[in-house]
FIKOLZA-1660 file (N, C-alpha, C; in steps of 0.1 Angstrom, whole numbers, plus 5000, padded with zeros to 4 digits):
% residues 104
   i   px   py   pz ch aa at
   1 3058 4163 3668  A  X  N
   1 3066 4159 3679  A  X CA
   1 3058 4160 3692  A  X  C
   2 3048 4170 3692  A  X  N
   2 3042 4174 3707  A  X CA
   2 3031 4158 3706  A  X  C
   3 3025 4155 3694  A  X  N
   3 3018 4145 3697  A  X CA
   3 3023 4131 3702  A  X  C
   4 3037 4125 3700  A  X  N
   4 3046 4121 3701  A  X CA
   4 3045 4117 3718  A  X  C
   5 3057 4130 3722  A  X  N
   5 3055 4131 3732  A  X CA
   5 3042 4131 3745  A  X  C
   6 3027 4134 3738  A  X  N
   6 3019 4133 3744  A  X CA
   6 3011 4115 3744  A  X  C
   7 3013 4112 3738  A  X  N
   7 3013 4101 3737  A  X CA
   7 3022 4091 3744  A  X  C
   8 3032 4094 3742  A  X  N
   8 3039 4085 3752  A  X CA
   8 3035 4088 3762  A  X  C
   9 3036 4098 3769  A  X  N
   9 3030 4103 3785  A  X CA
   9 3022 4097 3790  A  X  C
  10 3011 4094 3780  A  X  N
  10 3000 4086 3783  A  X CA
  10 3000 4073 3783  A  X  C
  11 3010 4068 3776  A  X  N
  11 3012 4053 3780  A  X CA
  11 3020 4051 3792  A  X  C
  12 3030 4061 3795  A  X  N
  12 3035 4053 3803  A  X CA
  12 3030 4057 3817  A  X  C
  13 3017 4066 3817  A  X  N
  13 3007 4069 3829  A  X CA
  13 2996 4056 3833  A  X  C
  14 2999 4050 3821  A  X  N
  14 2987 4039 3820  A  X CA
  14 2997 4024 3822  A  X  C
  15 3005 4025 3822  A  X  N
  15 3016 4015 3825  A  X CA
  15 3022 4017 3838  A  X  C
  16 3021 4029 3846  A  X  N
  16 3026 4031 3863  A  X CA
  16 3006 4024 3866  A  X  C
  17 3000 4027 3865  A  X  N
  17 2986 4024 3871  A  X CA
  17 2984 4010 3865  A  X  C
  18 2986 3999 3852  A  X  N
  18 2984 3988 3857  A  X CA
  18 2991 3981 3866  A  X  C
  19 3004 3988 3864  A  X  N
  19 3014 3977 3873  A  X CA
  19 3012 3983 3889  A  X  C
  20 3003 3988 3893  A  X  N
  20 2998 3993 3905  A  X CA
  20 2989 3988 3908  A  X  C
  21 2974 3983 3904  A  X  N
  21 2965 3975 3907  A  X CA
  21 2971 3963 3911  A  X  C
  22 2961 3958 3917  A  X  N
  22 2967 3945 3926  A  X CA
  22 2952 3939 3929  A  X  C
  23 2953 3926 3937  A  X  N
  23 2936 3918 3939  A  X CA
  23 2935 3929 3952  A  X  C
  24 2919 3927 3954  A  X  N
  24 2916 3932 3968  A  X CA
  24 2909 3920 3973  A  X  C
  25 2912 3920 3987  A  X  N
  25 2910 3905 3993  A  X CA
  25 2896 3910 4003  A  X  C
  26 2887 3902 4006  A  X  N
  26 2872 3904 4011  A  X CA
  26 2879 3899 4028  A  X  C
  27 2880 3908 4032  A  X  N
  27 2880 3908 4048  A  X CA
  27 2871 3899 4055  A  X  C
  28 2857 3902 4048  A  X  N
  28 2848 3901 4057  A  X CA
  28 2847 3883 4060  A  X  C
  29 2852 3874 4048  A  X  N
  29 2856 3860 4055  A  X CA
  29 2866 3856 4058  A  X  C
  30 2879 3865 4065  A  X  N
  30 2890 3860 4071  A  X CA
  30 2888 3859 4083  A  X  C
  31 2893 3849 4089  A  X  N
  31 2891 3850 4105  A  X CA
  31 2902 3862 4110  A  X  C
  32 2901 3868 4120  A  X  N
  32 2911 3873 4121  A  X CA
  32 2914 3873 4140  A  X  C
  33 2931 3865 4140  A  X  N
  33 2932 3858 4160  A  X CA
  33 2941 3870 4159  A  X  C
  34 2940 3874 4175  A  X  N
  34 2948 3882 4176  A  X CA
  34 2958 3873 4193  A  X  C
  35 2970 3871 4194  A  X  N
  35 2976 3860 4199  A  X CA
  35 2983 3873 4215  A  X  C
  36 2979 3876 4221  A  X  N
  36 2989 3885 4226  A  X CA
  36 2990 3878 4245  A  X  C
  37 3001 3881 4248  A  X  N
  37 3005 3871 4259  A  X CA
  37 2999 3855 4262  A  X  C
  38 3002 3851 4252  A  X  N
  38 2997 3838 4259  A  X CA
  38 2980 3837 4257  A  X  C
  39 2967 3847 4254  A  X  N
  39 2955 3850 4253  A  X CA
  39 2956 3852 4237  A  X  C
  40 2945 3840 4235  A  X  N
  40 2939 3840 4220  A  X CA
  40 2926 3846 4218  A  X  C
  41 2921 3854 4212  A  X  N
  41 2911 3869 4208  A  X CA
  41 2908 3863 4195  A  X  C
  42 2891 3857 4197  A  X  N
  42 2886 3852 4185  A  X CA
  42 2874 3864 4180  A  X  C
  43 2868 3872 4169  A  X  N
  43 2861 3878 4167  A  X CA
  43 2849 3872 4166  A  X  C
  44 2833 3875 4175  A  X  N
  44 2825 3867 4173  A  X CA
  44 2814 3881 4171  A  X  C
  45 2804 3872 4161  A  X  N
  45 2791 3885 4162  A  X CA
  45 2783 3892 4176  A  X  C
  46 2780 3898 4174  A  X  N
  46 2769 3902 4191  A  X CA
  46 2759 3894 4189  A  X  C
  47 2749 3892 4178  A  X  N
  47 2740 3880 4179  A  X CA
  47 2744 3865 4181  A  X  C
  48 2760 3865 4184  A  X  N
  48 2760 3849 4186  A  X CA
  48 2766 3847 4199  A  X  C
  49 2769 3857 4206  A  X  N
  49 2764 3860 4221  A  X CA
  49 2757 3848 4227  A  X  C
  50 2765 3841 4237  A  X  N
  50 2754 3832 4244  A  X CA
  50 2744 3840 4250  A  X  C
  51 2732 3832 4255  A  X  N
  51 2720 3840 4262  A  X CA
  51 2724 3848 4275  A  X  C
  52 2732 3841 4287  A  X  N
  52 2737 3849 4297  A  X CA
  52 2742 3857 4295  A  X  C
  53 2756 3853 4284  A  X  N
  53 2762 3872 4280  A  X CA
  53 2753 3884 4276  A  X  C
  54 2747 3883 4268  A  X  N
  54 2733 3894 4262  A  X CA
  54 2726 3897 4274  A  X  C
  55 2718 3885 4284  A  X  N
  55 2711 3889 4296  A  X CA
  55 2715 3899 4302  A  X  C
  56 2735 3891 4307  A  X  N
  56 2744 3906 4318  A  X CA
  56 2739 3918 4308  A  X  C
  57 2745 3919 4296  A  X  N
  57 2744 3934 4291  A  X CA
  57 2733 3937 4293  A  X  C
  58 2722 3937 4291  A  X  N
  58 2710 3939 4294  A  X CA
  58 2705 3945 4306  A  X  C
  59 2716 3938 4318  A  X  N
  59 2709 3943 4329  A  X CA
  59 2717 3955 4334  A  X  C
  60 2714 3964 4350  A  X  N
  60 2712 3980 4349  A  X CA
  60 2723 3982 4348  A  X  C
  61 2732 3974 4354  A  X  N
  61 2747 3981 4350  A  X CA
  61 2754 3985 4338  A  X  C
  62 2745 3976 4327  A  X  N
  62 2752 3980 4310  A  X CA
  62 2739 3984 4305  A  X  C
  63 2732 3986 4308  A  X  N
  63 2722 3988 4298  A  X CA
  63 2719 4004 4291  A  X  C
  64 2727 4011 4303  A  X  N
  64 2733 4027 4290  A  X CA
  64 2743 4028 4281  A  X  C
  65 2748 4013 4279  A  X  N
  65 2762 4010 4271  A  X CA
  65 2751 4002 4260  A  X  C
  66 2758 4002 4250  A  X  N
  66 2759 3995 4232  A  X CA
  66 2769 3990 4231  A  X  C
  67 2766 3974 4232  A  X  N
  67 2776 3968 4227  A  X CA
  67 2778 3971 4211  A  X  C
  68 2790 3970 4209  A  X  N
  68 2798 3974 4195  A  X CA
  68 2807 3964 4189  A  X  C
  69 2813 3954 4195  A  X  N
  69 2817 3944 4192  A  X CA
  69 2824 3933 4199  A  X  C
  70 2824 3924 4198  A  X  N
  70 2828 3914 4212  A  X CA
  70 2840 3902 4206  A  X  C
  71 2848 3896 4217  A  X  N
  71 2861 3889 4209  A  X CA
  71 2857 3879 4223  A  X  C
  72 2858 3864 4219  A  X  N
  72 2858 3852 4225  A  X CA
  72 2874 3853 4229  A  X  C
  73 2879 3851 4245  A  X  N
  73 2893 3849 4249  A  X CA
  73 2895 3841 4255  A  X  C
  74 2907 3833 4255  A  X  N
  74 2912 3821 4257  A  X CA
  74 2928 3823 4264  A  X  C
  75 2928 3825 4276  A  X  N
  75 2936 3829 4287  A  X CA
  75 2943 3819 4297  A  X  C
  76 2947 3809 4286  A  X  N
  76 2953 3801 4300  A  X CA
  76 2940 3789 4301  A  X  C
  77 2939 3788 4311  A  X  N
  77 2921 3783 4315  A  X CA
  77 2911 3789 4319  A  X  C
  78 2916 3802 4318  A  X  N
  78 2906 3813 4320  A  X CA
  78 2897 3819 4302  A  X  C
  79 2887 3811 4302  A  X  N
  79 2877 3815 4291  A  X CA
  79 2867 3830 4292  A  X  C
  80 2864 3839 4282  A  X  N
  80 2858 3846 4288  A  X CA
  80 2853 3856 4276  A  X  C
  81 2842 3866 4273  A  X  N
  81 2839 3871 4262  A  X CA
  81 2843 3889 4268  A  X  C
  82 2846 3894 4256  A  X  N
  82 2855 3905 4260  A  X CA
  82 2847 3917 4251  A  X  C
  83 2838 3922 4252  A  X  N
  83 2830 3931 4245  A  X CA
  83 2834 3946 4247  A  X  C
  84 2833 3955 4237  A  X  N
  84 2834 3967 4237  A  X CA
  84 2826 3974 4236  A  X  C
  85 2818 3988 4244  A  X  N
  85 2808 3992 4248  A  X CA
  85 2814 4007 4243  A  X  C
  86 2799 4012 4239  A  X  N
  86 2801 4030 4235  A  X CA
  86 2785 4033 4244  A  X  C
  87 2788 4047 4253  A  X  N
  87 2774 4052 4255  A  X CA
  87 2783 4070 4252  A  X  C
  88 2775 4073 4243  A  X  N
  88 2776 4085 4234  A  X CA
  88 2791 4088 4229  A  X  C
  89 2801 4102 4241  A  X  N
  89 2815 4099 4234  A  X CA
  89 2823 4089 4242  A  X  C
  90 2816 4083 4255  A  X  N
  90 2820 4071 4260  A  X CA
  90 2824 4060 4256  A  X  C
  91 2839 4053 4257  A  X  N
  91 2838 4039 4253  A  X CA
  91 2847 4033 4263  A  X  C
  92 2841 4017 4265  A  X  N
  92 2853 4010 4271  A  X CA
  92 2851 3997 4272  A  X  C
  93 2848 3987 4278  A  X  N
  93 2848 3973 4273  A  X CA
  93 2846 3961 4288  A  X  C
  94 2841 3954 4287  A  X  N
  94 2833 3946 4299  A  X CA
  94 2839 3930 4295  A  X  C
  95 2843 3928 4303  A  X  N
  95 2845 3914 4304  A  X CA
  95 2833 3902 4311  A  X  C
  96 2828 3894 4303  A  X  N
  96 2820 3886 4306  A  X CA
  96 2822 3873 4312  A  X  C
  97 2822 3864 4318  A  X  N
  97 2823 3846 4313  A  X CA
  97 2809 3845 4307  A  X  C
  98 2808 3825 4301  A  X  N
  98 2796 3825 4296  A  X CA
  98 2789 3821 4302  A  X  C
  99 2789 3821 4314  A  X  N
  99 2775 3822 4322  A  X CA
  99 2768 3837 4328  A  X  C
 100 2778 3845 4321  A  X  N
 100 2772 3860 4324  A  X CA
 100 2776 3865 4334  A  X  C
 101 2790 3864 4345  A  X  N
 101 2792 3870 4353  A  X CA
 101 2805 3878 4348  A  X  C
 102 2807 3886 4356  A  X  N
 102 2816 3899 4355  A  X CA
 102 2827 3891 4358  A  X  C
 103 2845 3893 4350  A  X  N
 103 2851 3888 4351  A  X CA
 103 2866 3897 4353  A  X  C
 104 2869 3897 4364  A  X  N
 104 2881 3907 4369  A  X CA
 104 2893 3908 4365  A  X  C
% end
């Protein structure tokens, strides 16, 4: 009887866990927009950074900041690249246009 019951235990342990697996979906090729007031937030690489954007960060005013990741925004008619900056436990985020000026 004990084997019985150990046996069933074990199926129906193994029957809670397949009916539990599920697909795992690869993030890394979904786009992902983020829609908030009216401004569309596209995720773009740091290497695909126009040249002016990279330049501004480069120069004295960011250049103790690391960019960490940057979102293309679409505001109306206001276009502009929206980057997130860490220098040590500092963080906070720079707004660009693409010709590399500071955008308020």
């Amino acid at each position: 009887m004990k084997k019985f019951v150990l046996a069933a235990t074990i199926l129906a342990f193994a029957g809670f866990s397949a009916v539990q697996a599920s697909e795992v979906k690869d993030f890394k090729t979904t786009a992902i927009v983020a829609v908030q007031d009216s401004a569309v937030k596209t995720p773009v690489k740091l290497e695909e950074l126009p040249a002016p954007v990279t330049t501004a960060l480069k120069s004295d005013a960011y250049k103790a900041w690391t960019a960490t990741e940057a979102w293309s925004v679409k505001e109306g008619t206001k276009e502009y690249y929206l980057i997130n900056v860490k220098k040590e436990a500092e963080t906070g985020s720079v707004k660009i246009d693409k010709d590399g000026k500071p955008v308020q």
